[in-house]
N, C-alpha and C positions, 0 to 999 in steps of 0.2 A: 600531407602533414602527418603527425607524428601524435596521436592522439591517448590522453590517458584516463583510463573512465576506472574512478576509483569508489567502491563501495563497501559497507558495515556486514557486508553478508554476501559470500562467495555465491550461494545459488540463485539470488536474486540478480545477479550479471547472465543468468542463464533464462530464469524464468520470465522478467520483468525488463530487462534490458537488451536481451539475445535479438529479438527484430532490430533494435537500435544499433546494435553493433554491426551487426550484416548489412546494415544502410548506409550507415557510414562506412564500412568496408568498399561497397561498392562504389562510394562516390573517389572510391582512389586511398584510400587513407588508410595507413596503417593505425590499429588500435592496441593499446597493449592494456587489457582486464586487470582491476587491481583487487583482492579481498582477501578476508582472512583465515578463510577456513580451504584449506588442502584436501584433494581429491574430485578435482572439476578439470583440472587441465585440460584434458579430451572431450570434453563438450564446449568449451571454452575457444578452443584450436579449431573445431566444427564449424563454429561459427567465424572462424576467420583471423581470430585476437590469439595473442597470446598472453601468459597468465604472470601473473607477479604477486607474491605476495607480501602483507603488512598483519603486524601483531595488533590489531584492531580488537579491543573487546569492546563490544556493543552497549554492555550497559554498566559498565566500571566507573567508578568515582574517583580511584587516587590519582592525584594530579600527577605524581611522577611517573606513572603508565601512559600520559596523555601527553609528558613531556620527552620520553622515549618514542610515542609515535611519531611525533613532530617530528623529533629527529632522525625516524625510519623513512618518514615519507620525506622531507629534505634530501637524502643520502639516495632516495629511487630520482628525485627530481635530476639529482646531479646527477646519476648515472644514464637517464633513460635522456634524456631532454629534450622531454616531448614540446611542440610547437604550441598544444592545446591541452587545460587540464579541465574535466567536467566531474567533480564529484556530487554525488549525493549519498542522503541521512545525515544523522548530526553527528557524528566525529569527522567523517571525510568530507563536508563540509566546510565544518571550523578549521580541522588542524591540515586540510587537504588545502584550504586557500589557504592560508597563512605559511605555507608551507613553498608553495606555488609563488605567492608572490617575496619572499627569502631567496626561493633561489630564481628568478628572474624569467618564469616563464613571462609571456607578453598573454597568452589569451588564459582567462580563469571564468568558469560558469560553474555555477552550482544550482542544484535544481532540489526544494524543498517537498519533498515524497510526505510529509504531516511532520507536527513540532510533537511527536513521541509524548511519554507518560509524565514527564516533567511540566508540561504543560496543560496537563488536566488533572494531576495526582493534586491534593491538598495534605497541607500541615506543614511544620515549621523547616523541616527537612527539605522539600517541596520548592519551599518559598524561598528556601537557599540556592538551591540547584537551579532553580528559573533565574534567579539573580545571574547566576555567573554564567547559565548558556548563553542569555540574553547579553551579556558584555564580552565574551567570546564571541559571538553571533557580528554585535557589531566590528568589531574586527576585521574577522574574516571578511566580511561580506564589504566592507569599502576595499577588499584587493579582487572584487568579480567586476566584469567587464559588465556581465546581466547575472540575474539571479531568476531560476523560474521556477512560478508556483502552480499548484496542480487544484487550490481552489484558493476564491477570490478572499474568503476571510483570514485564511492564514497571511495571504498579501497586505492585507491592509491593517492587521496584528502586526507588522512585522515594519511596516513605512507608519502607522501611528505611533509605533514604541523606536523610533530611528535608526530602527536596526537596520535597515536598508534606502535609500533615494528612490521615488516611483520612478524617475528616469531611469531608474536599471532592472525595473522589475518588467516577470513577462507572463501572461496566465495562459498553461494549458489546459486540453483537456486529459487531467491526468496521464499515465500511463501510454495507455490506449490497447487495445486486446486484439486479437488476429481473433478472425472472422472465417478463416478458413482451418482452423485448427479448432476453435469454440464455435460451429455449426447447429444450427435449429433442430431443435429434436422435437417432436409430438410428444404432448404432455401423458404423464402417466393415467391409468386408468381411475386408483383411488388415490383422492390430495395425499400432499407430504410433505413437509416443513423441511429446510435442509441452511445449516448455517455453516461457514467453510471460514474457520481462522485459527490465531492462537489461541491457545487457551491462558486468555488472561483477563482481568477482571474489564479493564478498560475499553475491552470490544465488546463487552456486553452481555456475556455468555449463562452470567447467574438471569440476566431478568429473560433471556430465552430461558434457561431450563424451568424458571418460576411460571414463565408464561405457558411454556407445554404441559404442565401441572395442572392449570388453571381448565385447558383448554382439552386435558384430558378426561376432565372432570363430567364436559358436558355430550364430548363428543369421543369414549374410548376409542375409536379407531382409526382416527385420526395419527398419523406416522412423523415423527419427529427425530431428526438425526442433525451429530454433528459428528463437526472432521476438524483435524487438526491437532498439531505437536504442541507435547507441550513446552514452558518456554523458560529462560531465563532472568526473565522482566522482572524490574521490582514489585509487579502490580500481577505476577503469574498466579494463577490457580494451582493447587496440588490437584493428582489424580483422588482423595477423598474428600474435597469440595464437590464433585461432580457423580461420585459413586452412589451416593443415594437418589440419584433421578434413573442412571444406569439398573439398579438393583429392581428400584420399581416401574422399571419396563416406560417411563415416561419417555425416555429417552433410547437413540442406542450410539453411541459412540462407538464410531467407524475408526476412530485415529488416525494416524497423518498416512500423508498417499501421493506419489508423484505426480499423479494423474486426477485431476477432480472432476475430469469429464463423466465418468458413469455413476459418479454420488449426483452430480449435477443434471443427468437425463434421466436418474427414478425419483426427480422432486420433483414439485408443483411450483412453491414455492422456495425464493431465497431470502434468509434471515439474518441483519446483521446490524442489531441495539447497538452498535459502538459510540464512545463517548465522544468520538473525535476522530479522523482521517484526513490525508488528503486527498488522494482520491482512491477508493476502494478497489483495489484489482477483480475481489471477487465477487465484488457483485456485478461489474463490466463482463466479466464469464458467464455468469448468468444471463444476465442482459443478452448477450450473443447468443446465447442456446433458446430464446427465446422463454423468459420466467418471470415472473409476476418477482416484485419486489416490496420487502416492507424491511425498511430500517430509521435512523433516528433524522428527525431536523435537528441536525449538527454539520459545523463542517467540514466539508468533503463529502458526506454522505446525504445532503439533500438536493447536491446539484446531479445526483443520476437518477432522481426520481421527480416527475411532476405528479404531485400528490392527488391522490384520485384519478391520473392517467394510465400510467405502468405499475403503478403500486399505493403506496401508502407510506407519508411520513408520520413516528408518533414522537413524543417529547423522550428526550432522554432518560432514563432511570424509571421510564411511567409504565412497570408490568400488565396493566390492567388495560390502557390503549395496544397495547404490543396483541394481550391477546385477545381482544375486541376485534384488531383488524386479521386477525386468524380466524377467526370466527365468520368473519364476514365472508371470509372469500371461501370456506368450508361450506358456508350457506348459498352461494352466489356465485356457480359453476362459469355459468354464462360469461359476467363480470372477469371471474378471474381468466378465464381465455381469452379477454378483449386486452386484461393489462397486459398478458403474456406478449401477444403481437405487439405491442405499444413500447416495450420495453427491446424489442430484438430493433425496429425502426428507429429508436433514440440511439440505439447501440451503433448502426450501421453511420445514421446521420452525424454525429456525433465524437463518436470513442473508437474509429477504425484506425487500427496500428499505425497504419501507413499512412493517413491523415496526421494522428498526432506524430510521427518519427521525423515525417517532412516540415514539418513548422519547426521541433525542436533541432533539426539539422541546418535547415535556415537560418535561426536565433543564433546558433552556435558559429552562424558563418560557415559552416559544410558543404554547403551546396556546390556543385564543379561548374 
């Protein structure tokens, strides 16, 4: 078959998708990578696919940009006519199925990675934009054969508001992380806080840096870092949002990095306050490297932690729980080596690549 796996962001077909494409590659099938940013071709080709691109902006509002994609992804459907479309995020989702089912492919899956800033952002702007995903959404999603989610609340957000039939929905476990690339490293000598995303308001990033503050307060040598680009979101941070945690050494901002494995083996701990996921890739990184975890009961982000087993869930937006349970595991050596183990065994049980890549290759009907 003839597969097209179309996505909002070129290097997430490499980071987040690349096991997936190599599995489906093997099972016989040609894959042709779709996204919108140029310069991946040969890591793309690596893996097996080749590369196509779409004028896909990720977080654009004019409708006539969104009615020029329609009609770029329609024009690759007619030329490519793949047997099977899988997109994921929310443009190749909506304009990827409706697009899909115009020009007469027969199989359409879409796989919901989180409903984005639109659906946690408030105000009147907000409550416009949720309107119209939400009526785009239904759309699209009655032209998908199945639709899959990567945690269970965004499923039942999505079949309570009829955006989709429970007959067609399917719950992974997210992602899923290779386990032989994210390997268990032995914790560092003195603890370390380490939080790994964009930098935008909605992952949480102020109540980490308010919480390191708090927490440097009682304990200065306690070690606090973050990684990560910054972004284009409506909800992004400036670089002088975060320069006064920088300045006064509360903080050290590492900045963005292909690689997060050696920020991820000189931490103790992994941090990520976000408002909302579906399922967190990097904290499943963590989790494989063997890391104590503290992030919010929201969803997406409290089905990788049993609270008080590998980590600690605190309430969203609550700095004071965030660095209480910093504190704890600063005081509580022991403890925090026991969640470490507990979190690499959920990881393995759990979030292994090739566990989750064989269920969504199944779902999809890939299997030979």
């Amino acid at each position: 078959m003839k597969v097209l796996i179309i996505a909002g962001y070129t290097p997430s077909l490499i980071n987040f998708r690349g096991d997936l494409i190599k599995a489906i590659v093997r099972e016989g099938h040609e894959v042709i990578a779709v996204g919108p940013e140029l310069g991946f071709e040969k890591e793309i080709e690596e893996l097996g696919a080749r590369f196509a691109r779409l004028p896909i902006v990720r977080t654009g509002t004019n409708p006539l940009n969104d009615i020029l994609l329609l009609k770029e992804i329609f024009k690759l459907m007619k030329k490519e006519d793949p047997d099977l479309v899988f997109n994921y995020t929310i443009k190749p989702v909506i304009f990827g199925s409706i697009a899909a089912r115009l020009s007469g492919v027969k199989n359409i899956y879409s796989m919901l990675t989180g409903l984005g800033f639109v659906f946690v952002a408030k105000g009147r702007k907000a409550f416009i934009l949720k309107a119209i995903s939400k009526f785009l959404y239904g759309i699209a999603l009655k032209s998908c054969n199945k639709v899959l989610f990567q945690n269970p609340d965004d499923l039942n957000e999505f079949v309570s508001n009829k955006l989709v039939s429970r007959s067609k929905t399917v719950l992974i476990n997210g992602s899923g992380v290779n386990l032989e690339y994210f390997c268990p490293k032995p914790l560092p000598k003195e603890i370390s806080f380490l939080m790994i995303c964009r930098i935008i308001k909605d992952k949480g990033v102020l109540e980490y840096l308010q919480a390191a503050d708090m927490v440097k307060k009682i304990y200065p040598r306690a070690k606090f870092s973050l990684v990560g680009p910054f972004d284009v979101n409506p909800n992004a941070l400036a670089f002088e949002d975060i320069k006064p945690y920088i300045d006064s050494k509360v903080i050290n901002y590492l900045g963005e990095t292909k690689d997060v494995r050696p920020s991820l083996e000189s931490a103790s701990v992994f941090v990520l306050p976000s408002y909302r996921e579906g399922t967190p890739r990097t904290v499943l990184e963590a989790m494989a490297m063997g890391r104590a975890i503290i992030t919010t009961n929201a969803p997406g982000c409290r089905e990788t932690v049993v609270d008080g087993l590998n980590g600690f869930l605190v309430p969203v937006k609550d700095v004071e729980s965030l660095a209480n349970s910093m504190i704890y595991l600063i005081e509580n050596q022991n403890d925090l080596k026991s969640k470490a183990k507990e979190s690499l065994n959920i990881c393995r049980q759990k979030y292994d690549v090739n566990k989750v890549n064989d269920s969504i290759i199944k779902h999809l009907g890939l299997e030979s």
